[in-house]
N, C-alpha and C positions, 0 to 999 in steps of 0.2 A: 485465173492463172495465178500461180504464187511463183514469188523472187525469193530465193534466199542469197543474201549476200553478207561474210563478213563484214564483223565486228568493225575492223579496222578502214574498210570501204566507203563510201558514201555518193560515189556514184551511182550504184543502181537506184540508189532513193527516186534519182529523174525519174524513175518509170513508174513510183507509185501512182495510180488512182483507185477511184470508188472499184473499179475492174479489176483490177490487180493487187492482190497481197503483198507487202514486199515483209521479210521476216528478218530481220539481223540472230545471226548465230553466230557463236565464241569462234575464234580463232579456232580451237580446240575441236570445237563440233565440225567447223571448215574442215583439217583435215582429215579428220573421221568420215565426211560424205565425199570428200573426193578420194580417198581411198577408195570406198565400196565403189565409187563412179568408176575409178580404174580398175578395177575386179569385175562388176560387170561390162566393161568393154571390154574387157579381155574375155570374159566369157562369151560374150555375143562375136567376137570376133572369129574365138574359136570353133562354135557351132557354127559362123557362115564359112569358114573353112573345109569344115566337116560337111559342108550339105556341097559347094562345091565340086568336093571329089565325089559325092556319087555316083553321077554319072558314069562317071571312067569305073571306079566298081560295080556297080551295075551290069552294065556294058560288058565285063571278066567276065561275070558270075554268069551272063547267058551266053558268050562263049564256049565257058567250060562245057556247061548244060545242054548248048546245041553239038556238042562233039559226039 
């Protein structure tokens, strides 16, 4: 398992053991990965949106198709 946790942090330290890596990155690098973190939640958010609505289009499309 690996921790990263800012620079300015020092609590996730509790969790290091011989198990776990813990990593300190820059402030800097912090908000560079939680960027990318909140871009792929927003992407994963939006394909489970998208997968969602299939159904209901789906469902149109053989509709139309059984007319």
């Amino acid at each position: 398992m690996l921790i990263l946790f800012q620079n300015s942090s020092s609590s996730q330290r509790d969790h290091c053991t011989p198990e776990i890596l813990c990593v300190k990155v820059s402030d800097n690098a912090w908000r560079r990965l939680e960027r990318r973190r909140q871009k792929m939640d927003s992407l994963f958010f939006n394909l489970l949106c998208e997968l969602r609505s299939w159904p209901e289009s789906l469902r149109k499309m053989y509709d139309r198709l059984s007319m």
